[in-house]
One Martini backbone bead per residue (centre of mass of N, CA, C, O) as a GRO file, in nm:
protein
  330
    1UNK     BB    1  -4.859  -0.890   0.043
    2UNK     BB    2  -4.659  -0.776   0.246
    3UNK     BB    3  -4.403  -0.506   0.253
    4UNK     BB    4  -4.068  -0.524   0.310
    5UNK     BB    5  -3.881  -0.356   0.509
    6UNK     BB    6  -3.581  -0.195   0.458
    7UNK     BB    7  -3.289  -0.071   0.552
    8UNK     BB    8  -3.066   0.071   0.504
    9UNK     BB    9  -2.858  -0.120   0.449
   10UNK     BB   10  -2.944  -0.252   0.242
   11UNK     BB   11  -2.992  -0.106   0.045
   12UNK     BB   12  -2.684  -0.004   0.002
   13UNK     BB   13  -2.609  -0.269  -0.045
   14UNK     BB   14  -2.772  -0.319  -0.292
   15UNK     BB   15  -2.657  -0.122  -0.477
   16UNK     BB   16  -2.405  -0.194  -0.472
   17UNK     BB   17  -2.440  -0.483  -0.611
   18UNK     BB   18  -2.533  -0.388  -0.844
   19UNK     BB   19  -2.262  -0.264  -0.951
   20UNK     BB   20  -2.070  -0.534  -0.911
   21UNK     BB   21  -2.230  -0.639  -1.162
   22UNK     BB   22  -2.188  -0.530  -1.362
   23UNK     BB   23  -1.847  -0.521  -1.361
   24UNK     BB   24  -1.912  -0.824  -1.382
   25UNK     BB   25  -2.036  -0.822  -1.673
   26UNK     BB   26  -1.838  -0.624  -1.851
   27UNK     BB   27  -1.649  -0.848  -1.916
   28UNK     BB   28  -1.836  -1.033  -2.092
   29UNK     BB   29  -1.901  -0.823  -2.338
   30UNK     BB   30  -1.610  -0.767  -2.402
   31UNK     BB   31  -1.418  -0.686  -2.653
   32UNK     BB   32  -1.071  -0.799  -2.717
   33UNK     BB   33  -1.030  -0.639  -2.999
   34UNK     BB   34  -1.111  -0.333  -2.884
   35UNK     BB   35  -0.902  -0.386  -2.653
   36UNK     BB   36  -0.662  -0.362  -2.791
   37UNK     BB   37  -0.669  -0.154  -2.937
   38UNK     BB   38  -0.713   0.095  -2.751
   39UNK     BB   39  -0.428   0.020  -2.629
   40UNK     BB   40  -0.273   0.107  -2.884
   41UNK     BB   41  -0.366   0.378  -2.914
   42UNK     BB   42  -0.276   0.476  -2.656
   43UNK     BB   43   0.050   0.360  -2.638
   44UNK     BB   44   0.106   0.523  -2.932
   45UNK     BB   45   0.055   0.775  -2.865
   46UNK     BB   46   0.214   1.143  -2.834
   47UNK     BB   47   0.019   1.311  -2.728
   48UNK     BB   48  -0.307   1.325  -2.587
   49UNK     BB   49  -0.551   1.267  -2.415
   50UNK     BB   50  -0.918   1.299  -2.497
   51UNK     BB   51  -1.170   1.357  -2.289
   52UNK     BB   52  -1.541   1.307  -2.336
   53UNK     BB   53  -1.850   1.461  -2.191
   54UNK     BB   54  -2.167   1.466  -2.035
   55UNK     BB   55  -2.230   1.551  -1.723
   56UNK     BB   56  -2.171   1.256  -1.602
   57UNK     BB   57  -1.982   1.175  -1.786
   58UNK     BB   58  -1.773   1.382  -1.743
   59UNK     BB   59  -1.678   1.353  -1.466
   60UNK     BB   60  -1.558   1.082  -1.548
   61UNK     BB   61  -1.355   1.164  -1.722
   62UNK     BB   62  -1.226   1.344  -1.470
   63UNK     BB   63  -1.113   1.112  -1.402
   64UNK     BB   64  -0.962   0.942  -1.573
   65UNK     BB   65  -0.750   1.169  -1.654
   66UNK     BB   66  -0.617   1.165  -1.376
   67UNK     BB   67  -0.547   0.862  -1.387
   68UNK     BB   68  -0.363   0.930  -1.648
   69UNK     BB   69  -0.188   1.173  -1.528
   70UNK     BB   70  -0.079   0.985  -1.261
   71UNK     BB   71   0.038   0.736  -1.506
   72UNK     BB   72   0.175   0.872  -1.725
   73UNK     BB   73  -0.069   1.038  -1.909
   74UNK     BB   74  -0.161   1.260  -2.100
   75UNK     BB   75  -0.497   1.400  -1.980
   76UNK     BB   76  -0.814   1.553  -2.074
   77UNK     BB   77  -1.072   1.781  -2.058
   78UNK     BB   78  -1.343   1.805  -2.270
   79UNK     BB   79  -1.585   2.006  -2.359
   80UNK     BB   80  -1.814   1.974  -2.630
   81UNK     BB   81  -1.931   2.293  -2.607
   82UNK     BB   82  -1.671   2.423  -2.613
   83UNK     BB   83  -1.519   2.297  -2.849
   84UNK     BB   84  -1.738   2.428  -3.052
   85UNK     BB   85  -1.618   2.746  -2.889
   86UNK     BB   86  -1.285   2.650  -2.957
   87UNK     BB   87  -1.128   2.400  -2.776
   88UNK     BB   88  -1.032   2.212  -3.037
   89UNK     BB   89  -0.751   2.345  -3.049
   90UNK     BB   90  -0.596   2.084  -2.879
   91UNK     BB   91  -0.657   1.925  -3.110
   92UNK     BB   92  -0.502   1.634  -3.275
   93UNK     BB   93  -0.325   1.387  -3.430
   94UNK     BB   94  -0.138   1.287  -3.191
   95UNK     BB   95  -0.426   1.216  -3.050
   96UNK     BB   96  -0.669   1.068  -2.803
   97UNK     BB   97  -1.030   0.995  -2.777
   98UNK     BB   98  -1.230   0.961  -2.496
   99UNK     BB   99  -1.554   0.893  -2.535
  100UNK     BB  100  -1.865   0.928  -2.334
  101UNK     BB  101  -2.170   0.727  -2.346
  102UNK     BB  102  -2.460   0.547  -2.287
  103UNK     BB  103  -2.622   0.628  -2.570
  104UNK     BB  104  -2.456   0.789  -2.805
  105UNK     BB  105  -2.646   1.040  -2.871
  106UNK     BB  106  -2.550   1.271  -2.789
  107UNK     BB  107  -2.559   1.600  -2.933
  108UNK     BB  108  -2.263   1.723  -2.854
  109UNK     BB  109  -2.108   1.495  -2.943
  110UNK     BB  110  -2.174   1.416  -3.199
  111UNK     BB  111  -2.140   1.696  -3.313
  112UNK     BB  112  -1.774   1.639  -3.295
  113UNK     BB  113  -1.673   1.412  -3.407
  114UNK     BB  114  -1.608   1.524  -3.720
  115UNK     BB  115  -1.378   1.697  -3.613
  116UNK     BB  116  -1.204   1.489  -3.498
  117UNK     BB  117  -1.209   1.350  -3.782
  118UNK     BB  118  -1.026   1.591  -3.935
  119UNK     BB  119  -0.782   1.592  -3.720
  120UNK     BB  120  -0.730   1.245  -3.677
  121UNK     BB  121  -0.852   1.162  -3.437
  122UNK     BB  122  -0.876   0.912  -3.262
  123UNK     BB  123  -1.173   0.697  -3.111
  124UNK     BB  124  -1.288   0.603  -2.803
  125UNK     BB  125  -1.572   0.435  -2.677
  126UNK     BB  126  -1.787   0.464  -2.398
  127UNK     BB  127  -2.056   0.233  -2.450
  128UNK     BB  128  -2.401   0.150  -2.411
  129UNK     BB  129  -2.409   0.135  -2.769
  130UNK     BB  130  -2.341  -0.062  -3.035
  131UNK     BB  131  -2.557   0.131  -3.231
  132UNK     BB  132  -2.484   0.382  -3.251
  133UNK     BB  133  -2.299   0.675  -3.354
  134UNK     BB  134  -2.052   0.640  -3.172
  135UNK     BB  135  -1.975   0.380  -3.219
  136UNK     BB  136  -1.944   0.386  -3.542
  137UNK     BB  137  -1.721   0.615  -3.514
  138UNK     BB  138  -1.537   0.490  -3.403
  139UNK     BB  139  -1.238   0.246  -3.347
  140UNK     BB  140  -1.314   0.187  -3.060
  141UNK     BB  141  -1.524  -0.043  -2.869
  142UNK     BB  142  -1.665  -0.006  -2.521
  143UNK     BB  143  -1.921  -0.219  -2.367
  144UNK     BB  144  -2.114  -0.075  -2.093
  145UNK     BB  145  -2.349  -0.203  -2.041
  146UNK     BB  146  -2.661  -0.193  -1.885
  147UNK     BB  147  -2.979  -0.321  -1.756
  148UNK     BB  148  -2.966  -0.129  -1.509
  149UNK     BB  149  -2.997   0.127  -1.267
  150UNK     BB  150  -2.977   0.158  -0.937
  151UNK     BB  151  -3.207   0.293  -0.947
  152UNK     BB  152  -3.562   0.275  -0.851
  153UNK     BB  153  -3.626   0.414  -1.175
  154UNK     BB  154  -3.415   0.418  -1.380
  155UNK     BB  155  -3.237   0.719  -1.428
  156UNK     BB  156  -2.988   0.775  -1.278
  157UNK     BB  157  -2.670   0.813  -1.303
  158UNK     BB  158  -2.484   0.489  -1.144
  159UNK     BB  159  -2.398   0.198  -1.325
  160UNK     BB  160  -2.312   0.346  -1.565
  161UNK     BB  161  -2.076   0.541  -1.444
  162UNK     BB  162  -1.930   0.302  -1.327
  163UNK     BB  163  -1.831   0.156  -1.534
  164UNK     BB  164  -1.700   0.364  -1.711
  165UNK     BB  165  -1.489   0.348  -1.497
  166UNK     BB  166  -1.346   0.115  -1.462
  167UNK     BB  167  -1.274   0.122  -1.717
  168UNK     BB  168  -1.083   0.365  -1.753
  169UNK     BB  169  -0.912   0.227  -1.507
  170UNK     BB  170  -0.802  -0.053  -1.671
  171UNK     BB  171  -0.655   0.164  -1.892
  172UNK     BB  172  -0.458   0.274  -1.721
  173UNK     BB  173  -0.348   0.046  -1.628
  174UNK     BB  174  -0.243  -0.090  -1.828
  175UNK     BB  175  -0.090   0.092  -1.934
  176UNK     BB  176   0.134   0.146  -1.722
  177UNK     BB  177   0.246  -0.145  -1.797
  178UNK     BB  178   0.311  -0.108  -2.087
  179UNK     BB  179   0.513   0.180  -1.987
  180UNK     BB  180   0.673   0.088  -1.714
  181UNK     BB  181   0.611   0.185  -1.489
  182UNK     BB  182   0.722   0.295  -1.135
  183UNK     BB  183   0.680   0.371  -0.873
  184UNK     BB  184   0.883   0.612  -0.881
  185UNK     BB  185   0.746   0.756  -1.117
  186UNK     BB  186   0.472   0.791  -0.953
  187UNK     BB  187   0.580   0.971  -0.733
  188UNK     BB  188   0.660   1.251  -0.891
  189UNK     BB  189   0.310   1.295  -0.927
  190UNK     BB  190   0.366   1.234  -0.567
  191UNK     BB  191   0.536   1.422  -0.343
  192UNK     BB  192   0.291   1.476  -0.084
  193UNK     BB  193   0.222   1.229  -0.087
  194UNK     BB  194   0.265   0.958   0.117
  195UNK     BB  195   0.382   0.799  -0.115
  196UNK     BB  196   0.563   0.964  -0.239
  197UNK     BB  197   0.750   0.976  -0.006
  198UNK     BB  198   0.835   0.724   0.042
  199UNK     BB  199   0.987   0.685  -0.246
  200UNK     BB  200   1.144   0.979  -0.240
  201UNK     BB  201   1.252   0.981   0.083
  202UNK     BB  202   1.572   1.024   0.244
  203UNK     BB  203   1.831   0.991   0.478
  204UNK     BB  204   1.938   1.291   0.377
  205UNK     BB  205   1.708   1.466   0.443
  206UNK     BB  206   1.689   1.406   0.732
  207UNK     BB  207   1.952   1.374   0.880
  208UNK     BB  208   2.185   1.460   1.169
  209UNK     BB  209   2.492   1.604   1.029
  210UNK     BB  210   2.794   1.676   1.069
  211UNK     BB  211   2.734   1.892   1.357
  212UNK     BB  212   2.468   1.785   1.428
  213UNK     BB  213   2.644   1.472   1.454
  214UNK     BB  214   2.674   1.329   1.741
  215UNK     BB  215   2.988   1.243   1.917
  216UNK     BB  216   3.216   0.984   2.034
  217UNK     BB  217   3.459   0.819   2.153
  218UNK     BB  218   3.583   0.523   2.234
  219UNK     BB  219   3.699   0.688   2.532
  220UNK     BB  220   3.463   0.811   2.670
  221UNK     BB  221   3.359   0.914   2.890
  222UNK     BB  222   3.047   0.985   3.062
  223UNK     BB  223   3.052   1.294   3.067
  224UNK     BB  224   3.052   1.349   2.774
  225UNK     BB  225   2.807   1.159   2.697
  226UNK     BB  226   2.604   1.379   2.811
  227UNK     BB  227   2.699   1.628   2.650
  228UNK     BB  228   2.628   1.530   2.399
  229UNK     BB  229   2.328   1.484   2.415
  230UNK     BB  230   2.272   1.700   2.510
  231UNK     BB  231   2.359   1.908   2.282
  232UNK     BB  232   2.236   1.785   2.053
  233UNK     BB  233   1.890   1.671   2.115
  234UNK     BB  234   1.866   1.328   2.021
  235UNK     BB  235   1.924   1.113   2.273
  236UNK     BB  236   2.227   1.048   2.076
  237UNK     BB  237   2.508   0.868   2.001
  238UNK     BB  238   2.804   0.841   1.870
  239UNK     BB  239   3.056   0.561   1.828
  240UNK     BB  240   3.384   0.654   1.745
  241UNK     BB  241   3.708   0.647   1.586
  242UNK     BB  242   3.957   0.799   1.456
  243UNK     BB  243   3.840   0.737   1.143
  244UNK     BB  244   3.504   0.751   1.169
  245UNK     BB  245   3.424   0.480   1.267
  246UNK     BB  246   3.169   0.273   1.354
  247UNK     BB  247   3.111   0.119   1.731
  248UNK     BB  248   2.831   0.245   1.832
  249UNK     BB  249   2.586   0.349   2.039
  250UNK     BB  250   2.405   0.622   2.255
  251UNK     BB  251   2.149   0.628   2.479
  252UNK     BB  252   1.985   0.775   2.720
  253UNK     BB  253   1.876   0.443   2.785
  254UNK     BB  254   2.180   0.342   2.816
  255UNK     BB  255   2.305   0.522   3.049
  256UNK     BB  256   2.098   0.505   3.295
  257UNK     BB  257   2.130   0.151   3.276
  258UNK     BB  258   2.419   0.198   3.365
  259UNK     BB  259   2.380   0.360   3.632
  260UNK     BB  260   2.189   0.206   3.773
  261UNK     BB  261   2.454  -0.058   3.831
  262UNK     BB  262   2.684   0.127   3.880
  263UNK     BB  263   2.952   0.180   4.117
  264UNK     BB  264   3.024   0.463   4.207
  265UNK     BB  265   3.370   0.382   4.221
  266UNK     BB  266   3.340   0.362   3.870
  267UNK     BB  267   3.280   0.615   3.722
  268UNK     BB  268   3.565   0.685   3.653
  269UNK     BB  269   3.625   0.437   3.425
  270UNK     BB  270   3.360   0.496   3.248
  271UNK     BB  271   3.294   0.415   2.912
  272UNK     BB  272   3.180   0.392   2.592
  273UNK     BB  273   3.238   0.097   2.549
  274UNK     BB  274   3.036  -0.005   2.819
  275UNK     BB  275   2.750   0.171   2.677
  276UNK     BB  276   2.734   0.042   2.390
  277UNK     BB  277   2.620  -0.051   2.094
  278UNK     BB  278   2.729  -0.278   1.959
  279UNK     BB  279   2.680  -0.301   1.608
  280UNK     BB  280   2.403  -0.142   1.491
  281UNK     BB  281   2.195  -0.027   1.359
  282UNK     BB  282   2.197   0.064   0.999
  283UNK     BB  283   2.223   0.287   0.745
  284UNK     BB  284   2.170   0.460   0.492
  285UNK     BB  285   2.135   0.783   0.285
  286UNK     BB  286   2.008   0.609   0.021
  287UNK     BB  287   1.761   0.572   0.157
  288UNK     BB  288   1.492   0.510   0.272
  289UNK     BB  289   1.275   0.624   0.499
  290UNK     BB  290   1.110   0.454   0.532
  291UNK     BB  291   1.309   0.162   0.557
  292UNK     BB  292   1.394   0.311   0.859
  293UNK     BB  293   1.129   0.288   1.006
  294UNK     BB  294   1.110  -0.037   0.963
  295UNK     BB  295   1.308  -0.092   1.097
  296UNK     BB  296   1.246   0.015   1.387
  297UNK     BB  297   0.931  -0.133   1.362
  298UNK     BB  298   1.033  -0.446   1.284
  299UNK     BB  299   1.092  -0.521   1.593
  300UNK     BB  300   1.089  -0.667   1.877
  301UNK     BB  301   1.282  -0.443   1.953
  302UNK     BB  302   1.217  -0.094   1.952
  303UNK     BB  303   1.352   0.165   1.732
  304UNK     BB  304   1.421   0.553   1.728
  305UNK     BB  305   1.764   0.514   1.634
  306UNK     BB  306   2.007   0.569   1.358
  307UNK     BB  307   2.261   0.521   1.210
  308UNK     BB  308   2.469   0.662   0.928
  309UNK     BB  309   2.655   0.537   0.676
  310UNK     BB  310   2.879   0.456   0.474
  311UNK     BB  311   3.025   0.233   0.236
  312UNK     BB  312   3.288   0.189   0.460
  313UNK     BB  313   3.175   0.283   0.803
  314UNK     BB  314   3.111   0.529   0.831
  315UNK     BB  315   2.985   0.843   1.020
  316UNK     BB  316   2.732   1.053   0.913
  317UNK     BB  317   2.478   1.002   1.104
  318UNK     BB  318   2.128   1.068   1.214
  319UNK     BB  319   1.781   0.886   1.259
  320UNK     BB  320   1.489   0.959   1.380
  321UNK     BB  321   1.144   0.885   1.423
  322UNK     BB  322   1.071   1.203   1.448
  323UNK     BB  323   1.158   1.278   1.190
  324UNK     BB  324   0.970   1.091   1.010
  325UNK     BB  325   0.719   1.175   1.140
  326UNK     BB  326   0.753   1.505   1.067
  327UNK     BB  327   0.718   1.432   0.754
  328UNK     BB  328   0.468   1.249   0.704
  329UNK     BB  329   0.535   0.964   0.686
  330UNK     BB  330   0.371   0.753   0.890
   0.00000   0.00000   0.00000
């Protein structure tokens, strides 16, 4: 029979297939106490997690490490090699290492393992042979075992190092869990970027509080509210009573379209009682920036502008979507 030729996208799409077959394959086969032990060991550790590999499997290890240290669980990586040329020095009684190996028989792991056993690290291995010399010394084994590599050849690490993935990363997640990380926690390791942000920019960050806060009083005139506007730079006045309580909001925008309205032989008496947003939406200055955003774009009709009230509906500043957009936080 002819053979058919398939496309890139088949190709790939098949590939990728066979990773998650994979994946899914080692639910099954993963022993439940096991798993239990290692989540337990990794748990109880007061020292650090020490990830170890070699070649692809070393990769891997640097990736699960990372998402151990940035999920609240400090671990590094140590290269086996390495480790028998004076690194091993990092390693304690305190510490758990999580081995990597497909065969389980790498010479450079092997080679390690005495040593970590001599200094009481208790050993979880990710390990493709269940018979393996890394299997038998470990305290924990998670069986990684995979039928193919994705390769066409059946030689490049492929499915065996997602699977290997997979693993440590439902490890590192369980842990999270186990040792009840909250996002504010997570966030604090995540500072720079954008989920950090959410969680921990807040709205006393970015607001234009104190001079900067433009403000005009409950019986300004029209032209003293343009001067505000002017003035600020913020497109918006907040309008406060005299014991500086907020009594309504008013931009550019609605400035505008009261003069477009009012008759001329009235902007004498103009007020901003009479173009004000009476009770607009308020924010806290301890609330999320990201929340303020939400605010603002959550709504059938959208708002550039917050007023920021203190807890007993003072006017304490302004915070616009500029603002917010400006610190990366959008």
């Amino acid at each position: 029979m002819p053979t058919i030729e398939l496309t890139y996208f088949q190709q790939v799409a098949g590939y990728i297939r066979a990773s998650a077959d994979a994946i899914a394959q080692v639910v099954d086969q993963l022993d439940p106490d096991q798993v239990d032990c290692a989540i337990q060991l990794l748990s109880q550790c007061t020292g650090k997690v020490i990830l170890a590999g070699v070649g692809k499997s070393g990769l891997i290890g640097r990736k699960i490490a990372a998402t151990l240290t940035s999920t609240g669980t400090t671990a590094v990586h140590l290269h086996p090699a390495d480790a028998l040329h004076g690194d091993l020095g990092i390693a304690t009684a305190h510490d758990v290492a999580i081995v990597l190996s497909n065969s389980g028989e790498t010479d450079e792991l092997v080679a390690l393992l005495p040593y970590l056993r001599q200094r009481q690290v208790p050993i979880i291995a990710i390990v493709g042979s269940v018979r393996s010399t890394l299997a038998r010394q470990a305290d924990a084994v998670l069986n990684a075992a995979v039928d193919k590599e994705a390769c066409p050849f059946n030689l490049a690490p492929t499915t065996s190092t997602t699977v290997a993935l997979a693993i440590g990363d439902a490890l590192a997640m369980t842990l999270m869990q186990v040792k009840g990380l909250t996002p504010e926690d997570f966030a604090i390791n995540h500072p720079a970027g954008r989920l950090g942000k959410r969680l921990t920019l807040r709205v006393r960050d970015l607001m234009h509080s104190g001079e900067d806060n433009p403000v005009v009083s409950l019986g300004a005139p029209w032209l003293d509210i343009i001067t505000g506007i002017t003035q600020g730079g913020l497109g918006a006045v907040n309008v406060v009573d005299s014991q500086g309580y907020l009594q309504g909001l008013i931009t550019d925008g609605d400035l505008r379209r009261t003069l477009q309205k009012i008759r001329p032989v009235d902007l004498e008496n103009l007020k901003s009682g009479a173009i004000m947003t009476p009770q607009p939406e308020t924010i806290s200055g301890d609330q999320l920036a990201y929340h303020a955003l939400q605010l603002m774009e959550n709504r059938v009709s959208q708002i550039s502008v917050l007023s920021v009230v203190d807890e007993a509906g003072r006017c304490v500043g302004l915070i616009r979507l500029h603002d917010i957009v400006r610190s990366g936080l959008s």
